[in-house]
C-alpha positions as CSV (number, residue, x, y, z in Angstrom):
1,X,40.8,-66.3,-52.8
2,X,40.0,-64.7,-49.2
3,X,39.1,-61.7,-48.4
4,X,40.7,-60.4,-44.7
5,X,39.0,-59.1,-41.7
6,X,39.3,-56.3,-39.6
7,X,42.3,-57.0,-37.1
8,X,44.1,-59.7,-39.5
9,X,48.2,-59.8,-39.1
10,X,49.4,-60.0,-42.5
11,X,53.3,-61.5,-42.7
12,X,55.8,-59.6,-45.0
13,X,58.7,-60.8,-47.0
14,X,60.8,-58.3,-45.0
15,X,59.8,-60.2,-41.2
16,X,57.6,-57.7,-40.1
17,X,54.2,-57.5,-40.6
18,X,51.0,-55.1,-40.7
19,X,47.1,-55.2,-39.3
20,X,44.0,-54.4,-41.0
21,X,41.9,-51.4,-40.3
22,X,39.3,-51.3,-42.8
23,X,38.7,-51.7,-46.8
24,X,38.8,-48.4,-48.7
25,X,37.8,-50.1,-52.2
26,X,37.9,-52.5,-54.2
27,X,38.1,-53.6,-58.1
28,X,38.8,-56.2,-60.9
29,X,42.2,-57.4,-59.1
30,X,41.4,-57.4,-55.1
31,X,40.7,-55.3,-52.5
32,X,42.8,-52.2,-51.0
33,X,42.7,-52.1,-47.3
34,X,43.7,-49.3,-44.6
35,X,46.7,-51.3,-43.0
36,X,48.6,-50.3,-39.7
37,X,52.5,-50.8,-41.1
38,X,54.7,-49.6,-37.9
39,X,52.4,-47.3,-36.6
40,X,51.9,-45.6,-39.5
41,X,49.1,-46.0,-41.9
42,X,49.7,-47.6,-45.2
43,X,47.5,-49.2,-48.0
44,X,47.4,-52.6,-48.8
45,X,46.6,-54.0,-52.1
46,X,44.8,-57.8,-51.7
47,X,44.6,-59.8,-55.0
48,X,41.7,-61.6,-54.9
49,X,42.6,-63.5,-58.8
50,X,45.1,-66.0,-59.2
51,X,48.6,-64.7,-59.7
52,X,51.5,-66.4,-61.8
53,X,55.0,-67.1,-59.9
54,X,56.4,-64.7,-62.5
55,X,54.2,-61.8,-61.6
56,X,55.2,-62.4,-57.9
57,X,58.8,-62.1,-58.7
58,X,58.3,-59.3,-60.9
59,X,56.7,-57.7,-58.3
60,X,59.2,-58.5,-55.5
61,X,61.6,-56.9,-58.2
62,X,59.8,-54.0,-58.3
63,X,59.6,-53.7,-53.9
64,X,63.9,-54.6,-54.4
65,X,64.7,-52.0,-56.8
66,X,62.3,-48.9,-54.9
67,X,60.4,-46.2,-56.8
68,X,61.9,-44.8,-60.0
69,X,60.0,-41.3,-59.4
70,X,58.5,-39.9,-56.0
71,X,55.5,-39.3,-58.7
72,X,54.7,-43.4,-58.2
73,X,52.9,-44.8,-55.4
74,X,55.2,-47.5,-56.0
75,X,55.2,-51.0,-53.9
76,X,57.1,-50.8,-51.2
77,X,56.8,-54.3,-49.2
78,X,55.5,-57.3,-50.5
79,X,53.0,-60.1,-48.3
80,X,54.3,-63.2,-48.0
81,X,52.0,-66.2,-49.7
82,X,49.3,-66.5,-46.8
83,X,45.5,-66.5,-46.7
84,X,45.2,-68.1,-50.4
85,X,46.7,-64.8,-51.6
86,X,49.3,-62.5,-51.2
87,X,49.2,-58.4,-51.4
88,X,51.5,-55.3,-51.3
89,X,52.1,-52.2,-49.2
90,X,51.8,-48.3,-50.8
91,X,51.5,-45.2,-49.2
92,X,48.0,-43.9,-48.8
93,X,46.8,-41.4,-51.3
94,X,47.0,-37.7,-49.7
95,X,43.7,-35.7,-49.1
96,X,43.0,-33.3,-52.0
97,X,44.0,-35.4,-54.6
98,X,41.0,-36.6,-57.8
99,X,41.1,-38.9,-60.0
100,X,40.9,-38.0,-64.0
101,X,37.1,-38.8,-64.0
102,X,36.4,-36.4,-61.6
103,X,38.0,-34.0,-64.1
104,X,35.9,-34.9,-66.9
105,X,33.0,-35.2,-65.1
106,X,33.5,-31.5,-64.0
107,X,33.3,-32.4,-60.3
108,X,36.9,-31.1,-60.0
109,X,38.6,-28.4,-62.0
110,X,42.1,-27.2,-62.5
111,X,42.7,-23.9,-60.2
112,X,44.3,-22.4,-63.3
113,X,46.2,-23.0,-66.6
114,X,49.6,-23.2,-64.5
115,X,48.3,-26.2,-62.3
116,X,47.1,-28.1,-65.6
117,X,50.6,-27.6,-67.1
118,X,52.2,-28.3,-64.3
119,X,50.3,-31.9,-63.8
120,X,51.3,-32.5,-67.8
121,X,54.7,-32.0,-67.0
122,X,54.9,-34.5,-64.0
123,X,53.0,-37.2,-65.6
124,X,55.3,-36.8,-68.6
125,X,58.3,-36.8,-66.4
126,X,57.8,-39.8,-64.3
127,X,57.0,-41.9,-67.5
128,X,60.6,-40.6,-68.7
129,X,62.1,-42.3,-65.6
130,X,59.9,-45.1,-65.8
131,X,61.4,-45.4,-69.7
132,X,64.9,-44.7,-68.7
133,X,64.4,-47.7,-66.3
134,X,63.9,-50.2,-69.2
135,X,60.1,-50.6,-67.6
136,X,57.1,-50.2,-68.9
137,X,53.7,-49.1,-67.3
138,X,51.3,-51.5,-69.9
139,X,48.1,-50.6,-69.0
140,X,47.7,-47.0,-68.2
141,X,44.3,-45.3,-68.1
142,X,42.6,-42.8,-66.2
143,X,41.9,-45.0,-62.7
144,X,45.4,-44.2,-62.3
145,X,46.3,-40.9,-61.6
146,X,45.7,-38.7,-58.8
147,X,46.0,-34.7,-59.4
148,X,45.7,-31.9,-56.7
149,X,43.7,-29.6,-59.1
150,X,44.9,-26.5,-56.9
151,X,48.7,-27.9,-56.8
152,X,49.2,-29.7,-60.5
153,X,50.9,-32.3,-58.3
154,X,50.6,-35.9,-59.7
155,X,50.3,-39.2,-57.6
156,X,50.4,-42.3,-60.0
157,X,48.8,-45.6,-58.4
158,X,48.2,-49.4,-59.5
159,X,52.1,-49.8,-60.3
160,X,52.0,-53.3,-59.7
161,X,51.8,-53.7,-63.9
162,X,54.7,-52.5,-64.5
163,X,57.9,-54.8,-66.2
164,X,60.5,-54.6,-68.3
165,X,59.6,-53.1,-71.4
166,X,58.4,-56.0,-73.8
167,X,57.3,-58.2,-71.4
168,X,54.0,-58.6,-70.6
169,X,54.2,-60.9,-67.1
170,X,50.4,-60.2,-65.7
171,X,48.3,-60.8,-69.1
172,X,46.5,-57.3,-68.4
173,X,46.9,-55.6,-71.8
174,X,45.0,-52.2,-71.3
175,X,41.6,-50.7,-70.6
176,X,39.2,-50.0,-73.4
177,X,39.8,-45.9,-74.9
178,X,43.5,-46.0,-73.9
179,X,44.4,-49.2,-75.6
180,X,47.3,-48.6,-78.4
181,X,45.6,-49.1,-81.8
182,X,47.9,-52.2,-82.2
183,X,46.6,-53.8,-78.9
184,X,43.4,-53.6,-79.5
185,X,43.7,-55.0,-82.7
186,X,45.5,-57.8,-81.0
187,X,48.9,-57.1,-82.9
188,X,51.0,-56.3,-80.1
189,X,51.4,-56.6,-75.9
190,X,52.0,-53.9,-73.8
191,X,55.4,-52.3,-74.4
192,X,56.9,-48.3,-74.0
193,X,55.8,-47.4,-77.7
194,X,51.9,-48.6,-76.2
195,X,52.5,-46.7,-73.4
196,X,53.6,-43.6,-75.1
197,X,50.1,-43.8,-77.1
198,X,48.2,-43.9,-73.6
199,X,50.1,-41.1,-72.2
200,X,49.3,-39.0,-74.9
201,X,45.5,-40.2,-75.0
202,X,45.9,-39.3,-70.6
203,X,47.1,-35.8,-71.8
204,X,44.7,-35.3,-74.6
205,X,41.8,-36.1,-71.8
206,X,43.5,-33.3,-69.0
207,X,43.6,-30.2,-71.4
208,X,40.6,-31.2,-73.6
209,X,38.6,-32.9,-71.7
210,X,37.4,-35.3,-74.4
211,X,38.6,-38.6,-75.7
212,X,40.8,-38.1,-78.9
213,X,38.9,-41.1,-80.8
214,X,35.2,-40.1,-79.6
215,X,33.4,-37.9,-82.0
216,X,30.6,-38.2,-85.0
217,X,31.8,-42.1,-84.9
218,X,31.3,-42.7,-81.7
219,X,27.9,-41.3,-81.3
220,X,26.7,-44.1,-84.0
221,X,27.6,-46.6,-82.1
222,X,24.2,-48.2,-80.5
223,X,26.8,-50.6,-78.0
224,X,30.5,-50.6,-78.3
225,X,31.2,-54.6,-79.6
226,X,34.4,-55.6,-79.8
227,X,34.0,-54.8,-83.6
228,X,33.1,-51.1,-82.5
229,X,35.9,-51.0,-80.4
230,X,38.7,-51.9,-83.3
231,X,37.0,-49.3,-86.0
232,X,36.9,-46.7,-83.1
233,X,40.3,-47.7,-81.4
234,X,42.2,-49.9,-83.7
235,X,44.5,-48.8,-86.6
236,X,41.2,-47.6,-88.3
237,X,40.7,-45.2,-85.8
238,X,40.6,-41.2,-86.7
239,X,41.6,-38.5,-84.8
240,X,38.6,-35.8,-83.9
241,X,40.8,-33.1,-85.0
242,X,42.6,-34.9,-88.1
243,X,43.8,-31.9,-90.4
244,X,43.0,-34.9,-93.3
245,X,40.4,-36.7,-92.5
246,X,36.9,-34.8,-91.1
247,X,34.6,-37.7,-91.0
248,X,35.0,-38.0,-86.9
249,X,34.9,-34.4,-85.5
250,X,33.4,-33.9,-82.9
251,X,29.9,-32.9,-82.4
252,X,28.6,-29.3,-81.5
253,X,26.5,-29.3,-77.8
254,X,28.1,-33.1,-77.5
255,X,31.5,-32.4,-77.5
256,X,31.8,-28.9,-76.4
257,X,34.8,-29.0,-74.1
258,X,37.1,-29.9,-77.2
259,X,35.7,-27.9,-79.5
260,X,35.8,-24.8,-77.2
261,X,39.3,-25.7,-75.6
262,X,41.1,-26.5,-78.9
263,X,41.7,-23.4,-80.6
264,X,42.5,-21.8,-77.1
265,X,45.9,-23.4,-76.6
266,X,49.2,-22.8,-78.9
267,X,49.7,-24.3,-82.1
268,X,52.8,-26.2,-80.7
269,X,50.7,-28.3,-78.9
270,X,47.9,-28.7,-81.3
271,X,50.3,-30.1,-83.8
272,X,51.9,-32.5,-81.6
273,X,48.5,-34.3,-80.8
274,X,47.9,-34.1,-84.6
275,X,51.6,-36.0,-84.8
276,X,51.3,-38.1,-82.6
277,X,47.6,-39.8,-83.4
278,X,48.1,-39.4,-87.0
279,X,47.3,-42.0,-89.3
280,X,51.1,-42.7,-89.9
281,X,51.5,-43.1,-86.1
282,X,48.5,-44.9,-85.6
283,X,50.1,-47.7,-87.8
284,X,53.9,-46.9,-87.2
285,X,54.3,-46.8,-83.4
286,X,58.1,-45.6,-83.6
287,X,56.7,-42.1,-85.1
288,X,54.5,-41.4,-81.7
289,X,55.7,-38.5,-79.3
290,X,58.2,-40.0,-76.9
291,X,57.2,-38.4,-73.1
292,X,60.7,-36.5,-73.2
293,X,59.4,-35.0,-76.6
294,X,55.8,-34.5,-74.4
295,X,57.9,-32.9,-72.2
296,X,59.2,-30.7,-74.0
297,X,56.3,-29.5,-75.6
298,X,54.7,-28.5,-72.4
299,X,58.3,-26.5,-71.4
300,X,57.3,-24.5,-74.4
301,X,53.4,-23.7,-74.3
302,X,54.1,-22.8,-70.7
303,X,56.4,-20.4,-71.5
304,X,53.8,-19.1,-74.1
305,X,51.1,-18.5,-71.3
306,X,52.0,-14.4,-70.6
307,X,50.1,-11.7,-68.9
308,X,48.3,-10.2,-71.6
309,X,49.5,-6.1,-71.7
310,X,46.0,-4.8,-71.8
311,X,44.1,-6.3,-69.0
312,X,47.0,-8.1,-67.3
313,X,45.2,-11.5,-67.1
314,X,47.1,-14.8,-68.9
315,X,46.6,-15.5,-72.2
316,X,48.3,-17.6,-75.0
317,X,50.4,-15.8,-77.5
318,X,51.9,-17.5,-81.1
319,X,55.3,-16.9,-81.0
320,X,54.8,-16.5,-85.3
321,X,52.3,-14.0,-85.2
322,X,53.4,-10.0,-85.1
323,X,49.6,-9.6,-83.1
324,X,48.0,-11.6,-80.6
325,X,44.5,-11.8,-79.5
326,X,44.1,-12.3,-75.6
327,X,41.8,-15.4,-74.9
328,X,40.5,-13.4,-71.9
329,X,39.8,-9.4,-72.5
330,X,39.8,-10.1,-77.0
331,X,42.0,-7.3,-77.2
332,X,45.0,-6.8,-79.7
333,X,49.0,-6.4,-78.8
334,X,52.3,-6.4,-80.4
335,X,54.4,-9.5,-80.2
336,X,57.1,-8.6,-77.0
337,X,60.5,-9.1,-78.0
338,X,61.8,-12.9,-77.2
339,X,64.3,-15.0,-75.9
340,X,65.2,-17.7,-78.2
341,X,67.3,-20.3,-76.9
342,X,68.6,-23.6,-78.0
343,X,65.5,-25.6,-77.8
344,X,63.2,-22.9,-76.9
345,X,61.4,-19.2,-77.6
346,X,60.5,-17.1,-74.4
347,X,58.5,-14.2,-74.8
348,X,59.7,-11.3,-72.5
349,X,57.0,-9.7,-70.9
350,X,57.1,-8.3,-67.0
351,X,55.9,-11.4,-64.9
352,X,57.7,-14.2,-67.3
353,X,60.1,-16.8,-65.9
354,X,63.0,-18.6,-67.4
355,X,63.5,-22.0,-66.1
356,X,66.3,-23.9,-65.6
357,X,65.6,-26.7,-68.0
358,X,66.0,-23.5,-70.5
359,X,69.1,-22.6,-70.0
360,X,70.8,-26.3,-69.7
361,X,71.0,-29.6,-71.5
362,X,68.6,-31.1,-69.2
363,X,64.7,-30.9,-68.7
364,X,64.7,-31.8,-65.3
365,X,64.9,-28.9,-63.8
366,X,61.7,-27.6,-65.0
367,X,60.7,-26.1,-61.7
368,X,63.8,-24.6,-60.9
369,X,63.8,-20.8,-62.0
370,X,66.8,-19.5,-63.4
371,X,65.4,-15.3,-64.3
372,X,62.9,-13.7,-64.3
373,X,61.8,-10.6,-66.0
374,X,60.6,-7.6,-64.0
375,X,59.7,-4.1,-64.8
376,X,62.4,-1.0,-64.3
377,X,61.2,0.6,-61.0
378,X,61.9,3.9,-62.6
379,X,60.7,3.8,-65.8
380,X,57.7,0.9,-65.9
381,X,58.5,1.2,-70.1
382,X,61.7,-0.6,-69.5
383,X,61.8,-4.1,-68.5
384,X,65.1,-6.3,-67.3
385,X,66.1,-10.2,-66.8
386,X,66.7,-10.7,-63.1
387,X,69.6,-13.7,-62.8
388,X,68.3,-15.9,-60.0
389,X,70.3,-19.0,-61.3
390,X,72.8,-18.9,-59.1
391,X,75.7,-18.4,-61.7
392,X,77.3,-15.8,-63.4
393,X,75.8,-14.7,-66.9
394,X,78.1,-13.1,-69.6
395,X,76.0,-10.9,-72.2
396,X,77.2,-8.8,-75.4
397,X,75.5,-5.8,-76.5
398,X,73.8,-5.0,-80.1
399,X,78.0,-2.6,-80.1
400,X,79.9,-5.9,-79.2
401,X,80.6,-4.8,-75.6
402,X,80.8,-7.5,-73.1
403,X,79.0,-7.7,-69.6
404,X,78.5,-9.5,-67.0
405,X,75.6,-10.3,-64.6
406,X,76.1,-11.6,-61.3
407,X,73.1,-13.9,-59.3
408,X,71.0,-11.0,-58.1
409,X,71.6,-8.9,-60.8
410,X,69.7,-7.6,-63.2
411,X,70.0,-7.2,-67.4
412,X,67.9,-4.6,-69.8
413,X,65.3,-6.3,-72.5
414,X,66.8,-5.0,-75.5
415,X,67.0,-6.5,-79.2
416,X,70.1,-8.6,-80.7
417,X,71.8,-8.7,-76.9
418,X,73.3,-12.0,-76.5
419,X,73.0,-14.1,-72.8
420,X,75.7,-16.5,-72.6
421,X,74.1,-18.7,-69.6
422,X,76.6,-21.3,-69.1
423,X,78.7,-23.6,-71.1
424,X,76.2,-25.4,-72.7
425,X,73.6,-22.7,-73.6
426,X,73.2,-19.1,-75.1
427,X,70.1,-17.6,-76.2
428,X,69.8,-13.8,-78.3
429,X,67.1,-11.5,-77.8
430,X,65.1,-11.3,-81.2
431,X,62.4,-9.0,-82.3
């Protein structure tokens, strides 16, 4: 297949056409090129492999049907067959943006727990939408993400994989370490209960900073065979954090991120990584975290990071325990009272936002703030729910009297008062 020169008019499907700059990279499947598309700059993607007829359709599909997230930097024109090859137009990666290795190799670092959240949160989203789509990403790994580590905002790149769920149109199957157990042991294709493994393996990576599968095992392993690959990888793989199985934790001064960052974050999340790479959904894929159940998860733990009441800084705080230990000053406080909701708890502490997704059916509003709680200017003691959702909220008091609070307004933080939101959700102050 040929490579293109500097100045080369590439043809596209739509009539119009682009020139190349310069190359910016290049791996496995081609070579990505700086392209003038219209004046504007634009990325090309050049295969530099043989490509089916199917895959070239499926990715004409793709260009046809446009992005399903503004998280994908999804094809957006195709080449027509010219050159020995053909290629596809993206939108360049912004400045500021890293890719995952750069995270575990500690040359870039979340600005702050927020930021990491917030990336978790996108990734998970845009995979919903992919889902909802009937598509399927089939070989997700770290190469393709881009996160602004002061921003949590999430680019996701290579897109060129992705098909209908179940069908597997480009013969790629994964990269080693993010594989599905059942791939690797060459049970399966790609499909959305694969993908759902890999998400979770991509999440695992940006808040431990470890691979879930790598711990005494893997440091045993003189060269990683094939063979290696399916005990370390394959449906006889262990999780390094198994509750019931211990014979692959990780290794003190080898794996210090996830042995230092585990016990730091809520229980809630713990115990969905243990779910989800459990030996039952290690060999059951249907019993794996779905990325709206992901999402849902990081909804909650973010509502769990709260100014601690002794030094101010953010902390963690188990929703279960009466006394929490902050991560930061290791000082002792009371459990604040809490906001439980349908689907979630919010602990009220001055500082602590209620989101949107919270107070509706739908978790796609998780940036959109709908209160907020704030101290009494008078008395700092007293604290109060400020309604910034834009509707009218109707509350009843501990004595059965009925109130309402108007967008702007402002409600005290007391026990057993009930917040009728909307139609569809109500939540109760609890002790």
């Amino acid at each position: 297949m040929s490579e293109l020169k500097v100045g080369t008019q590439v043809k596209l499907r739509n009539g119009t056409s682009c020139k190349v700059k310069k190359e910016l990279g290049r791996g496995g499947q081609g070579i990505v090129y700086l392209v003038d598309y219209n004046g504007k700059d634009y990325a090309l993607k050049w295969y530099l492999r043989s490509c089916s007829d199917a895959f070239y359709e499926n990715l004409e599909r793709n260009v046809k049907n446009g992005t399903p997230s503004p998280n994908f930097l999804w094809p957006e024109a195709i080449t027509e067959h010219q050159y020995d090859s053909f290629g596809y137009l993206m939108k360049l990666r912004p400045q500021g943006y890293e890719e995952i290795g750069a995270f575990m190799l500690a040359k870039a670092k979340f600005s702050n727990v927020n930021c990491l959240l917030k990336a978790c949160l996108e990734i998970c989203t845009a995979f919903q939408i992919l889902h909802i789509n009937g598509l399927s990403y089939q070989d997700m790994n770290d190469g393709n993400f881009f996160i602004n580590p002061q921003t949590g905002d999430v680019l996701i790149c290579d897109n060129d994989n992705v098909a209908p769920n179940g069908v597997n149109i480009t013969g790629v199957q994964g990269k080693s370490r993010y594989m599905a157990p059942e791939i690797v042991d060459k049970e399966s294709l790609p499909n959305r209960y694969t993908d759902y493994f890999s998400l979770s393996v991509i999440l695992f990576i940006l808040i431990f900073v470890n691979m879930p599968f790598e711990g005494v095992k893997a440091l045993s392993c003189p060269c990683m065979s094939e063979e290696e690959e399916k005990k370390l990888n394959g449906k006889g793989g262990v999780f390094i954090f198994d509750p019931n199985d211990s014979s692959n934790r990780p290794v003190s001064g080898v794996h210090t991120n996830a042995i230092r960052r585990w016990p730091l974050f809520p229980q809630i999340l713990r115990n969905a990584f243990i779910k989800t790479f459990s030996k039952q959904a290690i060999m059951e894929p249907t019993k794996r975290l779905m990325d709206r159940d992901w999402q849902k998860v990081f909804i909650q733990v973010r509502s769990l990071f709260i100014k601690c009441p002794v030094c101010g800084k953010h902390t963690f705080i188990e929703i279960d325990n009466s006394e929490n230990k902050c991560i930061e000053c290791r000082k002792i406080f009371s459990k604040p009272l809490v906001l439980k909701l349908q689907n979630y708890l919010v602990p009220l502490v001055p500082g602590q936002k209620i989101y949107q997704c919270q107070v509706s059916s739908s978790e796609k509003d998780y940036e959109k703030l709908a209160g907020e709680v704030i101290r009494n200017t008078i008395d700092p003691r007293r604290w109060g729910i400020r309604n910034i959702s834009g509707q009218t909220w109707q509350i009843r008091t501990s004595t059965g009297e009925n109130k309402l609070v108007e967008n702007n307004g402002v409600m005290p933080v007391l026990p057993d008062l009930v917040i009728r939101f909307n139609k569809e959700v109500t939540g109760t102050i609890i002790k």
